[in-house]
Backbone bond lengths (Angstrom), bond angles and torsions (degrees), N, CA, C in turn:
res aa  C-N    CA-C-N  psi(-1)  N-CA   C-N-CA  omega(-1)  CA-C   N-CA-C  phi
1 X - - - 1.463 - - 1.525 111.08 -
2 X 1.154 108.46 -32.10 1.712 110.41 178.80 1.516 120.56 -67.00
3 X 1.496 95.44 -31.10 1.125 114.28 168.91 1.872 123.72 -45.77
4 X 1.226 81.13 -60.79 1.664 96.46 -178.99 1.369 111.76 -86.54
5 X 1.369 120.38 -3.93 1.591 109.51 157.36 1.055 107.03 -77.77
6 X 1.548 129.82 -48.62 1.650 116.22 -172.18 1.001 117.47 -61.50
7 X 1.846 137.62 -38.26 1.164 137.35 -177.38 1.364 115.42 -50.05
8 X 1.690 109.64 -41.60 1.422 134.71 -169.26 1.117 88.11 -54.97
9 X 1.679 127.42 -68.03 1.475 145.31 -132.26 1.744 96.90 -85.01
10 X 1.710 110.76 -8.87 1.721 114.82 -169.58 1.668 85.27 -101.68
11 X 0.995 130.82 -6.05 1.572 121.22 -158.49 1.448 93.01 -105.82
12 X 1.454 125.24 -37.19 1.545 128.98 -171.58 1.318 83.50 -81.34
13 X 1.552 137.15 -79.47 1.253 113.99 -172.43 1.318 112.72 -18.03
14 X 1.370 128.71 -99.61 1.689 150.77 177.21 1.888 84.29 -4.24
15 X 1.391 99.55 -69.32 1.902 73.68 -165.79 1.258 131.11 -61.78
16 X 1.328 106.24 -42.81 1.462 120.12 167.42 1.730 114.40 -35.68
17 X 1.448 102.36 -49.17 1.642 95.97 173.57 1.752 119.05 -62.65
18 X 1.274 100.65 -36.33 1.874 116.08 -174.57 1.532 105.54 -59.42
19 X 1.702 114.98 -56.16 1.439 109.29 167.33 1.252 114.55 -66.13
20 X 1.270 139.12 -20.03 1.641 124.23 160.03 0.930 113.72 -29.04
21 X 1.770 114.47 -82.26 1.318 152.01 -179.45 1.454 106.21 -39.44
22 X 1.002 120.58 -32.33 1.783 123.18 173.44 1.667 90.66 -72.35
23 X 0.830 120.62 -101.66 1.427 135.34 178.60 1.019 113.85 18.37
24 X 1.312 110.69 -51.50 1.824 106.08 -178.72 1.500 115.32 -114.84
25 X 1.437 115.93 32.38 1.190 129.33 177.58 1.236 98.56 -108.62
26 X 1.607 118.07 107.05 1.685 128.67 173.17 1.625 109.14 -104.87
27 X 0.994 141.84 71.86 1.410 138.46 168.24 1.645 106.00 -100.96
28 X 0.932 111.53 165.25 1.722 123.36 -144.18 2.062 94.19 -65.84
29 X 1.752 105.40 -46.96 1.563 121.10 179.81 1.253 109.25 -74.95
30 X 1.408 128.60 -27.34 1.473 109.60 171.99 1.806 104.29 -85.61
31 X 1.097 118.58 -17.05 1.348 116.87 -179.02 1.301 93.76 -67.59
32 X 1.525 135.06 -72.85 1.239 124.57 165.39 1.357 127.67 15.88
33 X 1.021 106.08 -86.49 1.704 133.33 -172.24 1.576 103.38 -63.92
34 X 1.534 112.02 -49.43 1.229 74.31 -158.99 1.680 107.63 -98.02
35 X 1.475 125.17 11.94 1.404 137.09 165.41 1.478 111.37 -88.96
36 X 1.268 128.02 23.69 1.305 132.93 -145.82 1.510 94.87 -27.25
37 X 1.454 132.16 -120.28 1.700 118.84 -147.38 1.593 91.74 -111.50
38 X 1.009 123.00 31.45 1.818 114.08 178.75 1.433 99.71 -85.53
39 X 1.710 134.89 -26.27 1.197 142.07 177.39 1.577 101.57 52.80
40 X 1.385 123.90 54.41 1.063 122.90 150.08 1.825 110.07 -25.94
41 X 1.808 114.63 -174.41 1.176 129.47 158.22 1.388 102.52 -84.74
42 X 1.717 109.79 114.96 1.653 107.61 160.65 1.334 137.75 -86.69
43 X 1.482 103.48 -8.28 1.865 126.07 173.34 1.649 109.77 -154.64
44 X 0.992 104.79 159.43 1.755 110.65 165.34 1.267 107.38 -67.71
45 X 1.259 107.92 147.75 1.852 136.10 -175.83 1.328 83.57 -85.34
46 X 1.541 121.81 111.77 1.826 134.10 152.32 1.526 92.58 -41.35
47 X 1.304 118.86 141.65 1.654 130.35 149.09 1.466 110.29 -57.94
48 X 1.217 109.54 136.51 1.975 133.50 175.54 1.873 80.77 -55.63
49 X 1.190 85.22 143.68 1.666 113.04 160.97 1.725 105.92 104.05
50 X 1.359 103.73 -33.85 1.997 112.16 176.24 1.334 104.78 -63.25
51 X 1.138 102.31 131.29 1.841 108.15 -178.56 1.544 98.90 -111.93
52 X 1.102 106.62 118.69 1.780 112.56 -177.32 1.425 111.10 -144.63
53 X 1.473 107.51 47.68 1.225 122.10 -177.89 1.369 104.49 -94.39
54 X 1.198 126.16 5.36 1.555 121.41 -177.28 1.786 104.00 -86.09
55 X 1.410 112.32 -16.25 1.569 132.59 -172.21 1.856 88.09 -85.40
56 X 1.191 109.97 19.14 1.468 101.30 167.61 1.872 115.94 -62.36
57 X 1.404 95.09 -46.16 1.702 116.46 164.76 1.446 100.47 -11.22
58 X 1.633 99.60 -76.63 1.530 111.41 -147.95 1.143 105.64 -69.70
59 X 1.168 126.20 10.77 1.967 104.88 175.49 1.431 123.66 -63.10
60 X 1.105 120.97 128.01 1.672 118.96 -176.38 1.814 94.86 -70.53
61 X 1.722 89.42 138.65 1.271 116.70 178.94 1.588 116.90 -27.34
62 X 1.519 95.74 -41.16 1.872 95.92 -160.37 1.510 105.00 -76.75
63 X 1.389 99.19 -10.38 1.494 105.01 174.29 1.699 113.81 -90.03
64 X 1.172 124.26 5.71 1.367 112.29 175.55 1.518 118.74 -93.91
65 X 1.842 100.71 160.37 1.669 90.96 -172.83 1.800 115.12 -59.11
66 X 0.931 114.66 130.36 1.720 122.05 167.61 1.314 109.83 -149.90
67 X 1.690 94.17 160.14 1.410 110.28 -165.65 1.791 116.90 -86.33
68 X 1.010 141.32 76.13 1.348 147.46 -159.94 1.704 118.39 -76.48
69 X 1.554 120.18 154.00 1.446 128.41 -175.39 1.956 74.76 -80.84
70 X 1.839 113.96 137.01 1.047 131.22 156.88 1.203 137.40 -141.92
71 X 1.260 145.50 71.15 1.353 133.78 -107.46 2.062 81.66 -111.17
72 X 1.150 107.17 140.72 0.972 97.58 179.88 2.114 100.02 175.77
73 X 1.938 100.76 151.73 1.475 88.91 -152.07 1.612 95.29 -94.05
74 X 1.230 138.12 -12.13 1.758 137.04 155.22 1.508 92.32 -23.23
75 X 1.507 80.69 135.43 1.807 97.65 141.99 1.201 140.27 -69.21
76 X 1.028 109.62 177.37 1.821 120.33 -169.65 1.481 91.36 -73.29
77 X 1.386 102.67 127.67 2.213 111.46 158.77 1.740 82.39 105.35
78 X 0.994 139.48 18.15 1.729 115.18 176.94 1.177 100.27 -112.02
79 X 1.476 113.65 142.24 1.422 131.34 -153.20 1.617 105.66 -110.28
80 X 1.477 122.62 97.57 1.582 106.82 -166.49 1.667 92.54 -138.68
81 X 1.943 89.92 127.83 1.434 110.57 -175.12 1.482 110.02 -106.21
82 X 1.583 109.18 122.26 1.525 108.76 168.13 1.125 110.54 -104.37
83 X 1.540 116.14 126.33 1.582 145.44 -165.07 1.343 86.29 -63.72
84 X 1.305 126.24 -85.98 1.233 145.42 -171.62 1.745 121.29 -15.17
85 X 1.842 102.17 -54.76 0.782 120.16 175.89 1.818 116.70 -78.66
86 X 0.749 117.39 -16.77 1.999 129.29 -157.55 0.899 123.45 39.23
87 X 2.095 107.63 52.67 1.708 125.77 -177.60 1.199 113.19 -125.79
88 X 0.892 119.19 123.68 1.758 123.24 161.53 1.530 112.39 -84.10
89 X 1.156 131.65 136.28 1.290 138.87 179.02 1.606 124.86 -130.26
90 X 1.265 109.89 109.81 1.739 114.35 -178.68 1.062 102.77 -94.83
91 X 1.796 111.73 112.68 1.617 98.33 178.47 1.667 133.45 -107.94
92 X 1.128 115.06 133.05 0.974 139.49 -115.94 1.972 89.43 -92.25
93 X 1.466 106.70 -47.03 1.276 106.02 -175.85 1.925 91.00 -162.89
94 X 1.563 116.72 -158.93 1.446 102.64 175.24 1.332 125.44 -98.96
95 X 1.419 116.43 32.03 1.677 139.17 -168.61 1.324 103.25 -131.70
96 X 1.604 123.58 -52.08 1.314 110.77 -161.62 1.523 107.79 -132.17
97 X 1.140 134.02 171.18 1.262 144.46 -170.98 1.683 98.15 -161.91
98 X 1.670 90.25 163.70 1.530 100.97 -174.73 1.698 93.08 -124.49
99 X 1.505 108.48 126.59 1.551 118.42 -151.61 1.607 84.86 -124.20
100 X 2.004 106.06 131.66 1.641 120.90 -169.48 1.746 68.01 -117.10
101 X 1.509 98.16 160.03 1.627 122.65 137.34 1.617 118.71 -80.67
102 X 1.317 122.49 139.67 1.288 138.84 -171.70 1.750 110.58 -144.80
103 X 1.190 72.40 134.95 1.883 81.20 170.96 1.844 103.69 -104.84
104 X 1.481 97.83 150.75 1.431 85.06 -169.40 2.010 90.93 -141.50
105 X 1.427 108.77 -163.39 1.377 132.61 -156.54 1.715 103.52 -62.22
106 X 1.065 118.79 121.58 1.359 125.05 174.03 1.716 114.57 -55.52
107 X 1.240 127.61 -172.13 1.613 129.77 164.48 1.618 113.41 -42.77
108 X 1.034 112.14 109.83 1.594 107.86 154.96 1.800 94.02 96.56
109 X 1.100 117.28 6.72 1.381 115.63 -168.58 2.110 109.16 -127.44
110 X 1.544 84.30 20.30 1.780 91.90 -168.19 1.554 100.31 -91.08
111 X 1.988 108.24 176.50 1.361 93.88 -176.83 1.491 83.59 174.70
112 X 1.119 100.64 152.67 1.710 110.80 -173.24 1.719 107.40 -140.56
113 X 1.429 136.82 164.13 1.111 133.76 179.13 1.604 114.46 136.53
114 X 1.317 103.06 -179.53 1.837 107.90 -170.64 1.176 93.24 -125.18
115 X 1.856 95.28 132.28 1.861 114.28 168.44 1.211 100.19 -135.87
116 X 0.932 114.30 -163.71 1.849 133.20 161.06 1.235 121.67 -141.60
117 X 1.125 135.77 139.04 1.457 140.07 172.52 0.930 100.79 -38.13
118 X 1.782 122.13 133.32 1.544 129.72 171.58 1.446 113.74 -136.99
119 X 1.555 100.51 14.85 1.719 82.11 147.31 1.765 85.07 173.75
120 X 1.348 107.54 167.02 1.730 99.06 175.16 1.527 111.56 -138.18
121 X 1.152 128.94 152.30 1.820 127.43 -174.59 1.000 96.63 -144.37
122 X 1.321 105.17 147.94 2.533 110.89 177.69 1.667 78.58 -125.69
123 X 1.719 96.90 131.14 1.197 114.53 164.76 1.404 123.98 79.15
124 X 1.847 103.31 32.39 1.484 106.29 -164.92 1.346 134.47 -71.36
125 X 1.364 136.44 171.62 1.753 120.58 179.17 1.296 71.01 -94.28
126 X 1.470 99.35 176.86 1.554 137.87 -162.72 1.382 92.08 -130.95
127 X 1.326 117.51 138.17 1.409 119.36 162.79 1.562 102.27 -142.03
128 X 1.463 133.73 81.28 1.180 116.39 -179.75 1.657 137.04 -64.00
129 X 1.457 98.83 143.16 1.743 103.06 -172.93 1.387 115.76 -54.02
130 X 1.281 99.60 161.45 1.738 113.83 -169.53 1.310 108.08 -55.77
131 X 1.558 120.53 -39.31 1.459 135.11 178.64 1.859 110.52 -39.37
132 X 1.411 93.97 -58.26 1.216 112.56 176.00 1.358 131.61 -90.01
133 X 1.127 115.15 -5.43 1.988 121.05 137.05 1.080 103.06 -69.10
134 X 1.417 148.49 -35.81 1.272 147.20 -144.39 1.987 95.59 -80.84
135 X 1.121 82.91 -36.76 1.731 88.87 -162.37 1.576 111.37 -102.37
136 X 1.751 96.65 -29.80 1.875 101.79 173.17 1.865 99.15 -103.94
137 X 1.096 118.26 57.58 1.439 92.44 173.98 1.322 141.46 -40.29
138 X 0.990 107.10 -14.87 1.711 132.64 -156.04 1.903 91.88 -92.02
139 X 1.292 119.05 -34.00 1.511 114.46 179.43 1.491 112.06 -47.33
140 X 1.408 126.86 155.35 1.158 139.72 149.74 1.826 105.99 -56.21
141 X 1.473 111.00 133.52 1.385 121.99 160.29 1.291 131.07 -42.93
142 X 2.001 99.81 -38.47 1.520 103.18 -161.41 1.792 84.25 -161.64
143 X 1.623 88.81 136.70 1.351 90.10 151.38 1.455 125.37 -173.38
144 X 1.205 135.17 135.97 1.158 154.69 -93.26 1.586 74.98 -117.23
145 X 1.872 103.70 161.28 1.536 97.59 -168.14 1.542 123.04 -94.06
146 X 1.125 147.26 -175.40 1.162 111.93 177.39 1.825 91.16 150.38
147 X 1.005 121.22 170.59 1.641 133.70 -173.78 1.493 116.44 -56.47
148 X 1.578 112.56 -35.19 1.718 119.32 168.09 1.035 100.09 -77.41
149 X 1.135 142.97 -29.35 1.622 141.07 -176.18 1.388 114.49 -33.85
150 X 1.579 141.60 106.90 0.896 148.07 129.05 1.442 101.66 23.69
151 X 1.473 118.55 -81.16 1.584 142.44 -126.88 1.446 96.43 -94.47
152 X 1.515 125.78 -19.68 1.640 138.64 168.67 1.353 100.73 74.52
153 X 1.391 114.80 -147.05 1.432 106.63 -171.13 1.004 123.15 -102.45
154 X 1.466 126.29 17.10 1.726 113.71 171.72 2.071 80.19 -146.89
155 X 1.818 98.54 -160.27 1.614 119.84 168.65 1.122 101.89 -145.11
156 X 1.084 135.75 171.91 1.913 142.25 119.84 1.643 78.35 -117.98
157 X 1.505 102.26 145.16 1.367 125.16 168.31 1.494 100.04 -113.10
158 X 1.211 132.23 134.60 1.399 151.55 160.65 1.315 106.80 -76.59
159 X 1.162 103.08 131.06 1.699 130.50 -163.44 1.466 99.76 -4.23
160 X 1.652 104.02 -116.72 1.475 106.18 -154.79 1.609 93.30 -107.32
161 X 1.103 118.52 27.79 1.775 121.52 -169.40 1.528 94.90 -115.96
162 X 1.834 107.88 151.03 1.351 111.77 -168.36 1.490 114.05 -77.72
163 X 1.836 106.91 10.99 1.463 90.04 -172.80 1.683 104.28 -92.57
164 X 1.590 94.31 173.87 1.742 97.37 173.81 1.453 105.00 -128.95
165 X 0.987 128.21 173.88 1.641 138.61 152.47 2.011 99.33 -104.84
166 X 1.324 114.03 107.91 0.897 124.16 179.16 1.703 125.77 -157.50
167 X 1.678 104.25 173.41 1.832 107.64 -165.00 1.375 99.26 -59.97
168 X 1.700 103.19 -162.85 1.570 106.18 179.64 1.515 101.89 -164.69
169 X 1.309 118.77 145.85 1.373 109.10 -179.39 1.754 107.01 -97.32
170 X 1.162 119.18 13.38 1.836 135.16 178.42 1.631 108.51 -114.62
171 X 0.992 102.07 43.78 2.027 93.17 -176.66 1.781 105.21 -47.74
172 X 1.030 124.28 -6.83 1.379 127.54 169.83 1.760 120.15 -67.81
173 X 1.588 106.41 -9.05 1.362 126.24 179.57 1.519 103.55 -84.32
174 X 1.440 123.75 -31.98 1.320 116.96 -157.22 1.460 112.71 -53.01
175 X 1.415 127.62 144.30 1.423 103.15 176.22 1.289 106.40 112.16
176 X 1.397 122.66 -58.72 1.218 145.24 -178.60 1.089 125.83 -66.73
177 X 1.943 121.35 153.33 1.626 113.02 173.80 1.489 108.74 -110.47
178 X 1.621 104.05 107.62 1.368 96.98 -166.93 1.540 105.72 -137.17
179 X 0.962 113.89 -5.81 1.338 111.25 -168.93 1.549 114.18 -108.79
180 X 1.426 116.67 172.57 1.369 125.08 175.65 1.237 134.62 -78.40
181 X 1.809 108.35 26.26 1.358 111.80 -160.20 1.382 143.41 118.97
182 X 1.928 92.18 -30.08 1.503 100.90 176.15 1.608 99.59 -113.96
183 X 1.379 113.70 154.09 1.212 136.96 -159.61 1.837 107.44 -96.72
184 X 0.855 126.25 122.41 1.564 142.73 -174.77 1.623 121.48 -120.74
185 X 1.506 110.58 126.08 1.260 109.48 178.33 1.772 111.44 -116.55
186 X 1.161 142.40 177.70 1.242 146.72 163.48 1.209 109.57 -66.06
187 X 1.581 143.90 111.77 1.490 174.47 -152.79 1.285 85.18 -46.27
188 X 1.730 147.37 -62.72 1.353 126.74 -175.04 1.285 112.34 -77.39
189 X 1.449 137.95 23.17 1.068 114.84 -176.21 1.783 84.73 -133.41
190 X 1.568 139.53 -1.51 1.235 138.72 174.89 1.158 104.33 -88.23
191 X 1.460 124.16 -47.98 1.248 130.19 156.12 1.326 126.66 -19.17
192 X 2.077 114.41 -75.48 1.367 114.66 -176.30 1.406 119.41 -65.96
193 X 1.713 113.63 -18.99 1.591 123.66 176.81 1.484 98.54 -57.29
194 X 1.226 102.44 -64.40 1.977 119.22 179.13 1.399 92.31 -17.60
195 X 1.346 114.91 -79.17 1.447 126.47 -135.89 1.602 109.24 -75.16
196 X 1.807 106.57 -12.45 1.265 92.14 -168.95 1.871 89.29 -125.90
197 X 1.575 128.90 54.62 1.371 138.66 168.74 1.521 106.34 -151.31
198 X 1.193 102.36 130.40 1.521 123.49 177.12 2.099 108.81 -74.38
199 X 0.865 115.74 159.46 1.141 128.18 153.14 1.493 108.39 -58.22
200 X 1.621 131.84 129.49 1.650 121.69 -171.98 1.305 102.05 106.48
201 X 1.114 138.72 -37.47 1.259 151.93 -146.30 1.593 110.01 -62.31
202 X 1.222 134.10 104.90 1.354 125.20 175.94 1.336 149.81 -61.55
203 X 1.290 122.11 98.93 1.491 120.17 -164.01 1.363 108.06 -113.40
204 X 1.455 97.60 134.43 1.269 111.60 -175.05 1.826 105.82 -120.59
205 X 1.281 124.60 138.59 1.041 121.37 -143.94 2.084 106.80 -134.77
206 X 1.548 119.13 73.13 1.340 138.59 -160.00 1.134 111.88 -40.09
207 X 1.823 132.13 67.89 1.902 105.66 -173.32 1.512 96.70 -85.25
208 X 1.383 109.40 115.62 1.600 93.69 158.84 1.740 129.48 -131.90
């Protein structure tokens, strides 16, 4: 019997160390799992004006643009983001889609539904909403567009709502729940979305 208490008592050890070791392992898929869809904050929001777009490098693989099996009955050009997942998907036909990494809306800042692109800008100023002076006072009012820019190098703005699908000057966010709602990709990959969506364009937006 002593026997099999210590083994017992070597096996709780052993786990006890394994969930340690989880614990302080933050990568974008274990964050996943273990925040399941409440999308807590997974990093600090960089301050507007830091340009850290050179950390384009570091994006983990699963976050880069690629062309993915997507079977799905939308048409070709509709732009549909799953929160859950931290993917944007342009689909391509009813098999495949072309899948970006996106960082999307922090706690209390999620949201799901159908718009369409209603208007598009490369290289936009940022002027954040009152909502969000209200709560960041400390933000700049206005600011002109450019590589620190928040807004990165292009927008699609979603209908008549303040969010956008747009660049970022933190590509270290991708992946992440950090934002207020609007959805952000790494500057070459907002760009090639840009270039290949019309104004009209249907986005449908997965909260689940």
């Amino acid at each position: 019997m002593a026997r099999i208490v210590s083994l017992t008592g070597a096996a709780l050890a052993a786990a006890a160390l394994i969930a340690m070791a989880l614990s302080v392992l933050t990568p974008p898929a274990l964050a996943q799992q273990s925040f399941g869809r409440n999308y807590p904050i997974t990093m600090q929001e960089p301050d507007p004006g830091i340009d850290d777009t050179g950390r384009d490098v570091e994006l983990p693989p699963e976050y880069r643009r690629t062309p993915v099996f997507f079977r799905s009955d939308y048409p070709p050009g509709t732009i549909i983001v799953n929160t859950a997942d931290r993917f944007l998907y342009l689909v391509q036909n009813n098999q495949t889609a072309l899948r970006y990494g996106v960082g999307v809306g922090r706690d209390g800042f999620q949201w799901g539904g159908t718009h369409k692109i209603s208007r598009k800008a490369e290289w936009p100023d940022w002027t954040p909403p009152p909502e969000m002076i209200e709560r960041q006072p400390y933000l700049p009012r206005f600011m002109a567009g450019g590589p620190g820019n928040p807004m990165g190098a292009a927008a699609l703005y979603i209908g008549s709502t303040v969010y956008r699908i747009h660049g970022t000057n933190a590509p270290q966010t991708i992946g992440q729940a950090v934002s207020s709602g609007c959805f952000r990709l790494v500057n070459e990959d907002i760009q090639d979305l840009y270039s290949r969506v019309p104004v009209g364009t249907k986005v449908i937006v997965q909260h689940q």
